[in-house]
C-alpha positions in Angstrom: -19.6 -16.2 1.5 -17.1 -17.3 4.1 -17.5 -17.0 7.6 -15.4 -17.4 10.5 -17.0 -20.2 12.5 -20.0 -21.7 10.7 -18.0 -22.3 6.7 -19.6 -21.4 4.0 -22.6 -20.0 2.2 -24.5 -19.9 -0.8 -27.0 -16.7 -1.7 -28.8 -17.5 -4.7 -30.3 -14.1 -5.2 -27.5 -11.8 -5.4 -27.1 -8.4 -5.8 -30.5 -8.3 -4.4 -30.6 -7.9 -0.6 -33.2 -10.3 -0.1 -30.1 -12.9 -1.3 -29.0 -12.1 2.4 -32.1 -13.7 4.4 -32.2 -16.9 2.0 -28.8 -17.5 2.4 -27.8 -21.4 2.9 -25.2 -23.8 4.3 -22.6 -25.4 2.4 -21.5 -28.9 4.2 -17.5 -28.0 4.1 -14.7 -30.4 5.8 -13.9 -26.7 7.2 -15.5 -24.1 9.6 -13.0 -21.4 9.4 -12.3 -19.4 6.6 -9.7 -17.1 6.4 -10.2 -16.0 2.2 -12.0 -17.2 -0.9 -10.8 -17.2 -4.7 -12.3 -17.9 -7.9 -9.7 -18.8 -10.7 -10.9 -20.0 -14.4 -14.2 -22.1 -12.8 -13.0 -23.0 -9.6 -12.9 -21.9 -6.2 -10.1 -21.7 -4.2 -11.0 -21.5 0.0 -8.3 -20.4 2.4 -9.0 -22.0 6.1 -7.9 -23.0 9.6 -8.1 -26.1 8.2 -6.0 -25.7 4.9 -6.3 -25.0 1.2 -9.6 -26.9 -0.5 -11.0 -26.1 -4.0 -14.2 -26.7 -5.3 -15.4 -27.1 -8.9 -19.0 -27.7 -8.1 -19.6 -25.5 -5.0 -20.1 -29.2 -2.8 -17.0 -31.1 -3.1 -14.1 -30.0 -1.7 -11.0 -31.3 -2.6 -7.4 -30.4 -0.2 -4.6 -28.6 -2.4 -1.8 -31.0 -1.8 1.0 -28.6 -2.7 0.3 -26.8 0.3 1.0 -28.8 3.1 -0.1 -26.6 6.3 -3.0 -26.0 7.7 -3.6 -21.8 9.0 -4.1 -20.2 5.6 -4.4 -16.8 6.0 -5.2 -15.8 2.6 -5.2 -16.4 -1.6 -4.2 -15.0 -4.8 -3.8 -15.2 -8.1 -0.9 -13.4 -11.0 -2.4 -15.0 -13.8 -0.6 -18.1 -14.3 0.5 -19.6 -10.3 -1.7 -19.2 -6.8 0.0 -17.9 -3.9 -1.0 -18.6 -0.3 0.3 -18.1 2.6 0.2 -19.7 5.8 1.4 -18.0 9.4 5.3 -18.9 8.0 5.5 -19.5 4.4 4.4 -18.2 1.3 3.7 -21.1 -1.0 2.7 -21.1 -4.7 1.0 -23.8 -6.4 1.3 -24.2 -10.5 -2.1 -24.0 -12.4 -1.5 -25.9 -15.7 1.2 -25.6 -18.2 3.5 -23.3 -18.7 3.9 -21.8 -15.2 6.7 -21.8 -12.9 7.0 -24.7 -10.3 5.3 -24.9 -7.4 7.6 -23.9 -4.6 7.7 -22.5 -0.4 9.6 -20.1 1.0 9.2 -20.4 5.0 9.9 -17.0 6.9 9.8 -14.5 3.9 11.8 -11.4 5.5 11.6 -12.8 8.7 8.1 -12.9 9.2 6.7 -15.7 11.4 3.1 -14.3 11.1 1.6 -13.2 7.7 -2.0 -12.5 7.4 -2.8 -12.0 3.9 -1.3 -11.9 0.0 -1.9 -10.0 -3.4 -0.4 -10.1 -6.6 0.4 -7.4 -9.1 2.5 -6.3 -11.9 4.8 -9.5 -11.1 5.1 -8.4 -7.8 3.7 -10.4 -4.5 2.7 -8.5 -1.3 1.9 -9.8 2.1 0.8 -8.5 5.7 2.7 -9.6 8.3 2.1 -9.2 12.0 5.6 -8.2 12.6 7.4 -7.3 9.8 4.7 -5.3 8.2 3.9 -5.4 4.9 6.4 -7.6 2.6 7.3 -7.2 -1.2 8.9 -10.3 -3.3 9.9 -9.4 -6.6 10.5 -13.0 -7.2 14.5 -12.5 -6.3 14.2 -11.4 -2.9 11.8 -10.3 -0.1 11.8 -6.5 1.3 9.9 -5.4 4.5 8.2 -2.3 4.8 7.5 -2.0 8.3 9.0 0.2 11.8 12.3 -0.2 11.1 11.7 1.3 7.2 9.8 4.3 8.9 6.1 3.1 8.7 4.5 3.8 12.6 4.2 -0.1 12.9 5.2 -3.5 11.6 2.0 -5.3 12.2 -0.3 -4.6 9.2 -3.4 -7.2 9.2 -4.7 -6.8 5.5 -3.3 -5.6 2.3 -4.2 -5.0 -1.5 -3.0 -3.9 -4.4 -2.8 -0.4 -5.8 -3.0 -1.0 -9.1 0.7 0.4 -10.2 3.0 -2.0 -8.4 2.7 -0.7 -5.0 -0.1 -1.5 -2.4 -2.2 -0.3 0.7 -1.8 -1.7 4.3 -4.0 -1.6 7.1 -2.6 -2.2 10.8 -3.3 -2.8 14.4 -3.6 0.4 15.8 -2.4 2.9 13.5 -4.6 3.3 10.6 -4.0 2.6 7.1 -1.1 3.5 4.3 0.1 3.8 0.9 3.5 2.6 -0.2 3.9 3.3 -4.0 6.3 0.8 -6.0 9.6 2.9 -5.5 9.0 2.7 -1.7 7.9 5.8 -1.0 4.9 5.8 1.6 2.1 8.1 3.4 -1.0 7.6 5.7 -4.0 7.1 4.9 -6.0 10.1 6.7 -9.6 10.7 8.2 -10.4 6.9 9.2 -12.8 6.1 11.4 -10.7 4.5 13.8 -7.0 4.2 14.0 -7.7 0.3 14.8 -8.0 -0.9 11.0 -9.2 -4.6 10.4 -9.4 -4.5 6.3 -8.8 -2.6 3.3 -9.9 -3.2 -0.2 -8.9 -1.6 -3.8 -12.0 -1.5 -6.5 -12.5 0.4 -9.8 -12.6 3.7 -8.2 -11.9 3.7 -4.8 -10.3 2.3 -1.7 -12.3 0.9 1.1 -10.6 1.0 4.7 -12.7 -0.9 7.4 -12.2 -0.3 11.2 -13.0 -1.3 14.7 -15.8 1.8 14.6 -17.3 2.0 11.2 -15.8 1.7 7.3 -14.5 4.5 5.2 -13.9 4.8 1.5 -11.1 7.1 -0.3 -11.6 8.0 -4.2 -8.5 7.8 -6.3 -6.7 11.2 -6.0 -6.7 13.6 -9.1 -3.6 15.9 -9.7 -2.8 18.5 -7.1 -4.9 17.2 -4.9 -3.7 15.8 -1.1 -3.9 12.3 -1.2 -5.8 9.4 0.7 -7.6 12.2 2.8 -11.3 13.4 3.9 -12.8 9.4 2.6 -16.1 9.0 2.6 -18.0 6.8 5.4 -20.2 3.8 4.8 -23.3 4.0 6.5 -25.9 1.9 7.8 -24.2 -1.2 8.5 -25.2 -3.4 11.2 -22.0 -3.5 12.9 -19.1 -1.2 12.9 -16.6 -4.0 13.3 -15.5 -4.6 9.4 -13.6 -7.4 8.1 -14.5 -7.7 4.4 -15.7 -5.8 0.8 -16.5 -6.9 -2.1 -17.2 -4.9 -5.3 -19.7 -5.6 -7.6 -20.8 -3.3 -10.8 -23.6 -1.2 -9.0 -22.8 -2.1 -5.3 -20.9 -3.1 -2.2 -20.7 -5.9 -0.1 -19.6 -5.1 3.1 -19.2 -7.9 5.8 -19.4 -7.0 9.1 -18.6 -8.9 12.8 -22.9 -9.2 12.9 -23.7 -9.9 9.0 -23.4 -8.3 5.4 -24.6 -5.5 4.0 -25.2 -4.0 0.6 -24.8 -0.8 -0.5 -25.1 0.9 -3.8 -22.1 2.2 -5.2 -23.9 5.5 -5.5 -23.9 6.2 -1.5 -19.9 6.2 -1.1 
């Protein structure tokens, strides 16, 4: 678990909840971390700090390729890692038989990305103020207030499974924009003031400034990325992070974690 002051933590007894209240320090040469990634045994840390990776969960080792420090976040298409710090979008080569590693500084403009996913040999990004960015490998394409989306600073992004993705922003909620470009909102949030958003097996998970809400994938005929379901009991309403497992949800919060079973959203 990654926190945004005090580094990292271990909890031995997960899924259980009491995994939460026995929950210990890892000594990190970071404090800050922005995103966490497990690849083929080892584990990938996004911070203030840089890019470190871990094979043992106690020694921490700085990934060289990337030489800035601010990374906002971490991914992973199956054969490179992509990061991205406030300017560039780096990827690092894992092995054989992958491209080079390589930068490009100011993808579409952007001076102020905030997170990366990978699909379908695509790569998306959030940007603070060119919205949410698309590299196809050739070129980069912004989605953002000048493409018709309300906003060009999206904080979070994921995947949607198909080639497109879902953005959440600032201050107006959350979208859709399928692979062709096509977009729509994301209705019945919480809060308009959106802070992350996460794709699992079955649903999509919005959090907010005032609470977290999660959509089920739309069936035919039916209006789309409307009426989600909220996630209760959390014990804050400020949320900045999910994580799916089999039977439950982790859902980090601005005053801890919580678990809930996948059978209450």
């Amino acid at each position: 678990m990654g926190t945004f002051n005090d580094g990292l933590f271990v909890l031995d007894a997960w899924p259980s909840s009491e995994g939460l209240e026995h929950a210990r320090p890892v000594a990190t040469p970071f404090r800050m971390v922005n995103d966490a990634l497990e690849v083929e045994g080892v584990l990938y840390v996004a911070a203030n700090e840089g890019l470190f990776a871990t094979t043992d969960g106690t020694t921490f080792a700085r990934v060289r390729e990337v030489g800035a420090r601010g990374v906002t976040a971490v991914a992973y298409d199956g054969r490179s890692l992509y990061a991205t710090t406030t300017s560039a979008l780096w990827r690092v080569r894992l092995g054989n038989g992958g491209p080079p590693s390589a930068v490009w500084w100011k993808p579409a403009g952007s001076r102020s990305l905030q997170g990366v996913v990978t699909e379908h040999d695509r790569v998306w990004m959030a940007s603070e103020d060119r919205g949410a960015i698309l590299f196809d490998g050739k070129k980069f394409t912004a989605f953002d207030r000048l493409f018709g989306l309300p906003t060009s600073w999206v904080v979070a992004i994921t995947g949607d499974g198909h080639g497109g993705a879902f953005g959440a922003t600032l201050r107006d909620g959350a979208f859709h924009v399928d692979r062709n470009g096509q977009w729509q909102p994301m209705q019945g949030l919480p809060s308009a003031w959106t802070l992350s958003i996460a794709r699992t097996d079955r649903e999509v998970c919005v959090g907010t400034q005032e609470g977290a809400a999660c959509y089920a994938s739309p069936r035919a005929n039916e209006a789309p990325w409307s009426a989600p379901s909220p996630v209760d009991g959390l014990p804050d309403s400020r949320v900045h992070a999910f994580l799916a497992q089999k039977a439950s949800l982790l859902v980090g919060t601005e005053a801890g974690m919580a678990v809930r079973p996948r059978s209450m959203l």
